[in-house]
C-alpha positions in Angstrom: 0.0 0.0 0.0 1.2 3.4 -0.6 -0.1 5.2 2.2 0.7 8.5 1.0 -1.6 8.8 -2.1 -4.4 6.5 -1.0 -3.6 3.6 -3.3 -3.6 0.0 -2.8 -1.4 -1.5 -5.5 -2.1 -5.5 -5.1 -1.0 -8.3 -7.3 -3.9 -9.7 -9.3 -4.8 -12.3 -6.6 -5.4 -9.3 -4.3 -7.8 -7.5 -6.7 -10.7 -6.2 -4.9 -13.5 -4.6 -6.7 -17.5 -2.7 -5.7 -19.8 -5.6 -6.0 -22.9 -3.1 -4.1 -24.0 -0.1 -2.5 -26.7 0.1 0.1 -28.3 3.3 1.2 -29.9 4.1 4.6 -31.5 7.0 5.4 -31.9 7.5 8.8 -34.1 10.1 11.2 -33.6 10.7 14.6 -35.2 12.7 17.1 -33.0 15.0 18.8 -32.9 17.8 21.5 -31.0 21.2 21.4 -32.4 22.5 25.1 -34.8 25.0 23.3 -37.7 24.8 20.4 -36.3 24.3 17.3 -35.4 27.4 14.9 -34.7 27.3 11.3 -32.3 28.7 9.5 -29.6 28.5 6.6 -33.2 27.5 4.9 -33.2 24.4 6.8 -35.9 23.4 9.4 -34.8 20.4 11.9 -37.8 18.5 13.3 -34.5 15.7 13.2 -31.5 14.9 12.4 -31.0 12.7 9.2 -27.9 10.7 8.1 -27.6 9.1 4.5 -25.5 6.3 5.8 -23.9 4.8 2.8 -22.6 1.3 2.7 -19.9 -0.2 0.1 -19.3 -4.3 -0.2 -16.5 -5.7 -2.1 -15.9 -9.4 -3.6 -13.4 -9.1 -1.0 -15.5 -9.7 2.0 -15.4 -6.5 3.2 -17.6 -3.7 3.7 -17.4 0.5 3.6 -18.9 3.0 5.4 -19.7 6.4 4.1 -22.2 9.7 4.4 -23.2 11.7 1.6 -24.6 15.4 2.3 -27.1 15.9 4.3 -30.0 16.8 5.9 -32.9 18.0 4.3 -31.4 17.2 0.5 -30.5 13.7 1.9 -33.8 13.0 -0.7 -31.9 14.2 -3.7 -28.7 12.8 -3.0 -30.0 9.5 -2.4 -31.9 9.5 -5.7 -28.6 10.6 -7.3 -26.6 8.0 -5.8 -29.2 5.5 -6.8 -29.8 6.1 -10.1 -26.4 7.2 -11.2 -23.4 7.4 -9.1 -23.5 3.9 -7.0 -23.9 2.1 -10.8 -21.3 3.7 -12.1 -18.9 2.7 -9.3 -20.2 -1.1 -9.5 -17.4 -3.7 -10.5 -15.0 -0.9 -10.5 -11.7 -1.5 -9.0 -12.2 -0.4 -4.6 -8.2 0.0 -3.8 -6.8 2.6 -6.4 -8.7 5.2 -4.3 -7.2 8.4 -6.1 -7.3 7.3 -9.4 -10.9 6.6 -9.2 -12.2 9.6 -7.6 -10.5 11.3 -10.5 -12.5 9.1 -13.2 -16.0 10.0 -10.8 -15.3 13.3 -11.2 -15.1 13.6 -14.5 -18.0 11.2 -15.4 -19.7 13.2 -13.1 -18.8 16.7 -13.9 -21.9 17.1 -16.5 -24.6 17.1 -13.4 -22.7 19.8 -11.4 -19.4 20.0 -9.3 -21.7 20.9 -6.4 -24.6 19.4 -4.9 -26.3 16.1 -4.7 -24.3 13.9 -7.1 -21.0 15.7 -5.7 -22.5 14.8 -2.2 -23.1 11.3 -3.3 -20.1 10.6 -4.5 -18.5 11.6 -1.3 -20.2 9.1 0.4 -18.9 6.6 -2.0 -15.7 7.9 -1.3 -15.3 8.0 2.6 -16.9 4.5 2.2 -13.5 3.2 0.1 -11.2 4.8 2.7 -13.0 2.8 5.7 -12.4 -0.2 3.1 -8.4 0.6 2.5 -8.2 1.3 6.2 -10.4 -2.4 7.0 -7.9 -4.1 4.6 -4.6 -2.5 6.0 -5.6 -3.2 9.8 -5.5 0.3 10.3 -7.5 3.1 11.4 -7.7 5.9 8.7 -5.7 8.7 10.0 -2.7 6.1 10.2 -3.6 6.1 6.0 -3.6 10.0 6.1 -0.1 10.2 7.5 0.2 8.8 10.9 -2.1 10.1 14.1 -0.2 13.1 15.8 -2.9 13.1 18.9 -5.3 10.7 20.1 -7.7 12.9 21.1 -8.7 15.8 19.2 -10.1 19.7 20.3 -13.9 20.2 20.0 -16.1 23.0 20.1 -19.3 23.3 20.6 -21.3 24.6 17.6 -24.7 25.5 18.3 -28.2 25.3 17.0 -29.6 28.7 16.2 -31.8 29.9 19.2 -32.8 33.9 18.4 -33.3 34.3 22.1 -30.3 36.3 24.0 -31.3 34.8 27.1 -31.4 31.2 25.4 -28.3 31.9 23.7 -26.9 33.1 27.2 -27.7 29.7 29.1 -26.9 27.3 26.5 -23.2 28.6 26.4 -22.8 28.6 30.0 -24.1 24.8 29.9 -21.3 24.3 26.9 -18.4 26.1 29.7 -19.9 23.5 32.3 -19.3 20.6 29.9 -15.3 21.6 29.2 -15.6 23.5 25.9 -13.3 26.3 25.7 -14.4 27.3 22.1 -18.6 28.0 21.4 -19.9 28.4 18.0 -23.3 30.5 17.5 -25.5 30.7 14.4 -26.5 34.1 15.3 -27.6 37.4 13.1 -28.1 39.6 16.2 -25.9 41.5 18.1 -27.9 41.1 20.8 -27.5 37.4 20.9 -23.4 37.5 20.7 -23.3 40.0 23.7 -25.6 37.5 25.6 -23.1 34.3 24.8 -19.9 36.6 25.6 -21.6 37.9 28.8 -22.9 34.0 29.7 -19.3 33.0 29.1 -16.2 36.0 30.4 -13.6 37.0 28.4 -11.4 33.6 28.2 -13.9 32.1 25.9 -13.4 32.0 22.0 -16.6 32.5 21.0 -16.7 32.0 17.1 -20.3 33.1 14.6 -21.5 31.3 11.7 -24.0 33.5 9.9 -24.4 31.3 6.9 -24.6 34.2 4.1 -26.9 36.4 4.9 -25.6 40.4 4.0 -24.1 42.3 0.9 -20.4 43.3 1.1 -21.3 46.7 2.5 -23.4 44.9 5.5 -21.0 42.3 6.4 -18.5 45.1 6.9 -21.1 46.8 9.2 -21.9 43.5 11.1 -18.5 42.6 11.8 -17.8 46.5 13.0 -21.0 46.0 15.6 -19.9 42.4 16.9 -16.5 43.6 17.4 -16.7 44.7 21.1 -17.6 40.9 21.4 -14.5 39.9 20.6 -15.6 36.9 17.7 -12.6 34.2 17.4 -14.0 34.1 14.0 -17.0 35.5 11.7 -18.2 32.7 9.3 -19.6 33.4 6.0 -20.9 36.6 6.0 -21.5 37.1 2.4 -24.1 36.5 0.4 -23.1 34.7 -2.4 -20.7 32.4 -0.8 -18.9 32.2 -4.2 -18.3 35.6 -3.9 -14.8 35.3 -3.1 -13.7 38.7 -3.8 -16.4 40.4 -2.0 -15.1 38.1 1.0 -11.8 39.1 0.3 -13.2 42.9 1.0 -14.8 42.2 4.5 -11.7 40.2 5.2 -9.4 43.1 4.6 -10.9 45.3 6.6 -12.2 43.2 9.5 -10.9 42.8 12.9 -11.7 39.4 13.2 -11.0 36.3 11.5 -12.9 35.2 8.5 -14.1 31.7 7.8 -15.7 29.6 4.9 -16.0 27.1 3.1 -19.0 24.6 3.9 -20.3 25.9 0.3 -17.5 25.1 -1.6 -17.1 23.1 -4.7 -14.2 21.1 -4.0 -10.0 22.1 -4.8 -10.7 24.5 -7.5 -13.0 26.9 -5.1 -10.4 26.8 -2.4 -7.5 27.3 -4.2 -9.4 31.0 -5.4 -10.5 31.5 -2.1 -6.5 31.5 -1.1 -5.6 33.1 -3.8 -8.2 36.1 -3.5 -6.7 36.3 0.0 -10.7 35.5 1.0 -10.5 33.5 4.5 -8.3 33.2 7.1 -9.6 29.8 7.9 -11.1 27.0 5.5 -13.7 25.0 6.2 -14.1 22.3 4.0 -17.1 19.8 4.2 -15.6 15.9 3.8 -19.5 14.8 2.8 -19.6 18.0 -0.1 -16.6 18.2 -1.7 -15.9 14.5 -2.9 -15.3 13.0 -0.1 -11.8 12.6 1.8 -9.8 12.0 -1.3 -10.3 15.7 -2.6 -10.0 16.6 1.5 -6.5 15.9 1.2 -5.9 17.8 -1.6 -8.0 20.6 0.1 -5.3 20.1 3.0 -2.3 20.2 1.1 -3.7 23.7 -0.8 -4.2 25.3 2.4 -0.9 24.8 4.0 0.6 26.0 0.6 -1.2 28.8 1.4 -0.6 29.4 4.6 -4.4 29.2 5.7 -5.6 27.4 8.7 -8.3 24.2 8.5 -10.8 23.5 10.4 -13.2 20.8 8.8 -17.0 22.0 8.6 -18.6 18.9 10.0 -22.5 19.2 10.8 -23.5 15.6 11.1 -23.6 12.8 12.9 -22.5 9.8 10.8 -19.4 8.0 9.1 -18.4 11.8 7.7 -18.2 13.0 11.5 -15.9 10.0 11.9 -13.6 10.7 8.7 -13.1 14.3 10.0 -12.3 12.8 13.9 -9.4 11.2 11.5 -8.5 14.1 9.5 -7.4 16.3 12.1 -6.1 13.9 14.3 -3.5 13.8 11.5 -2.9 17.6 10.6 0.3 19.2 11.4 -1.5 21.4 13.3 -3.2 20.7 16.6 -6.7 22.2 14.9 -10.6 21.9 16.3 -13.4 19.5 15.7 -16.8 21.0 15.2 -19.1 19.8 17.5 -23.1 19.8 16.8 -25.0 20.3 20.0 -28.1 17.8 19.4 -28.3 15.4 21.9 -29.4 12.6 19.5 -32.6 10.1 21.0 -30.0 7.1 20.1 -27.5 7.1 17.6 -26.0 3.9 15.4 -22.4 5.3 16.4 -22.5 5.5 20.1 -20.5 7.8 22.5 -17.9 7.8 19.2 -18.6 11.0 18.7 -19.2 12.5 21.7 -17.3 15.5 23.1 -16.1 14.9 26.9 -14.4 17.6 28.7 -14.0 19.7 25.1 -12.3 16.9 23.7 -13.3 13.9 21.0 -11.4 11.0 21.6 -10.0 9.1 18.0 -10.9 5.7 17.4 -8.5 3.7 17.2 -9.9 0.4 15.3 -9.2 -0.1 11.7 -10.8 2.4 8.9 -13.3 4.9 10.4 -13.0 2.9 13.5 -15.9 2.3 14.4 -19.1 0.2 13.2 -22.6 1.2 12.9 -25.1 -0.6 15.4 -27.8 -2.0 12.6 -30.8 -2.4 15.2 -30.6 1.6 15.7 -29.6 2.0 12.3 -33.6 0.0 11.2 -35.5 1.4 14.1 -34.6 4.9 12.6 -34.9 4.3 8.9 -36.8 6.5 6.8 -37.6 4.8 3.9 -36.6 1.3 2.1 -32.9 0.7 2.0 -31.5 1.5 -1.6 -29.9 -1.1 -2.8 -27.3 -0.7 -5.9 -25.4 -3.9 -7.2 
């Protein structure tokens, strides 16, 4: 195995190739200490995963998570009816070269959105496969663990209420986070979380592209007595890199993005633009982890900071446990707060004294329970083969 570039390079007795792909969509009550609010367009009466499972003539089996939430629909019609048969009896250990050949099969329907998010899933599912068949877990295939536990913080729900705002970050200070993300438009609500929390707490906002140039600069002038750790897209369009660039040059605080962004290529003109300080790229959006290396590599060229978007609670929340355990820098985790009914991964992802532990059994690490994983289905179970 060459470790370094994702490839498996067996003799023909070892060759290993996609025989099926199951998908399960599942739904699951959760609770974020308040009534639900929606926004970034998305209400949450749950939390879904597309859970998206790989078997080889090999024996063994993938796990991966496409994108998300209320487009888990589309994506799983996508990966049904086109990506999962294209990927059937093609080769599952020359990782790299193969996301390069889905890519450009694939680049008619989009480089963004629900086949791009499909593919991911088919992705992160061939990693947990090269990890499964090396014995190891997968940031020992991204170059070698440099921490076994990994720095969380707490991203929040979007409450609207100061006073909710308030006492749901001093609950996130009594569980050991040092770092507290809100998805707050008001000022009020960031001088409630800074006043709920003192002064030696980053507090970090993700407004998810709500204001022209012209009013992000104003917004990021009002929160500044708050003292942001970072303000998260504030532009509307998000491909508006040079707008970004703008607010970024004349902002006190630190500007993030990413989440929306369509793989390398979007990245690369964010760095170039001089548009964020800190990238966040989403390991279920952009193609999965192969192109998340690639996304890694850009940003150190760069000299930007990365710290994975990760909003869910599936096989994609454990590939991004893996990633930065094995950056060169000692980065954060995001950490949705949605205490979950059950959930078919356990305590795996849970945050304990502001910290996620890395699991340490081979490919993502861990395996889904399947009793959870049918008494939450939505739907049939989408089978590709």
């Amino acid at each position: 195995m060459r470790a370094e570039t994702g490839t498996i390079t067996p003799g023909e007795d070892e060759a290993m190739h996609i025989t099926a792909i199951r998908t399960h969509h599942v739904r699951i009550p959760f609770d974020m200490g308040a009534p639900k609010q929606e926004f970034a367009g998305l209400r949450f009466p749950s939390m879904d995963h597309l859970l998206v499972e790989v078997e080889t003539d090999a024996g063994i089996t993938g796990w991966g998570e496409g994108f998300g939430h209320s487009i888990i629909p589309a994506t799983k019609t996508a990966l049904e009816s086109y990506v999962g048969p294209w990927f059937i009896g093609k080769p599952a250990t020359d990782i790299a070269a193969l996301h390069r050949e889905a890519a450009q099969a694939f680049h008619i329907f989009g480089r963004n959105g629900p086949v791009v998010y499909a593919h991911s899933g088919v992705d992160i599912a061939l990693w947990d496969i090269a990890g499964k068949r090396a014995g190891l877990p997968l940031c020992e295939l991204l170059g070698g663990a440099r921490r076994s536990q990994v720095r969380a913080y707490a991203s929040l729900m979007r409450y609207a209420n100061p006073a909710t705002v308030g006492r749901v970050c001093a609950s996130m200070i009594e569980r050991g986070f040092t770092h507290i993300k809100l998805h707050e438009h008001s000022v009020e609500a960031v001088r409630a979380a800074r006043a709920a929390v003192g002064p030696g707490i980053a507090i970090m906002n993700d407004v998810n592209c709500p204001w022209s140039v012209a009013e992000a600069l104003d917004m990021e002038l009002a929160f500044r007595p708050h003292e942001l750790f970072w303000l998260e897209e504030p532009v509307w369009p998000p491909e508006d890199h040079a707008g970004l660039a703008r607010v970024r040059a004349r902002a006190a605080t630190q500007i993030a993005a990413g989440e929306n962004a369509a793989g390398l290529h979007d990245f690369v003109d964010m760095f170039q633009k001089g548009s964020i300080d800190i990238a966040q790229p989403s390991v279920t959006k952009i193609g999965g982890i192969t192109e998340m290396r690639k996304i890694v590599a850009a940003a150190e060229a760069h000299s930007v900071q990365l710290i994975p978007h990760c909003a869910y609670f599936g096989p994609g929340n454990l590939a991004s446990i893996h990633v930065v355990a094995s950056l060169a820098t000692d980065t954060l985790l995001e950490n949705i707060h949605a205490n979950l009914e059950a959930s078919p991964y356990g305590d795996a992802m849970l945050a304990a004294n502001g910290k996620v532990t890395v699991p340490t059994g081979p490919g993502l690490g861990v395996e889904p329970d399947m009793a959870i994983v049918e008494k939450y289905r939505h739907g049939s179970v989408g089978v590709i083969n």
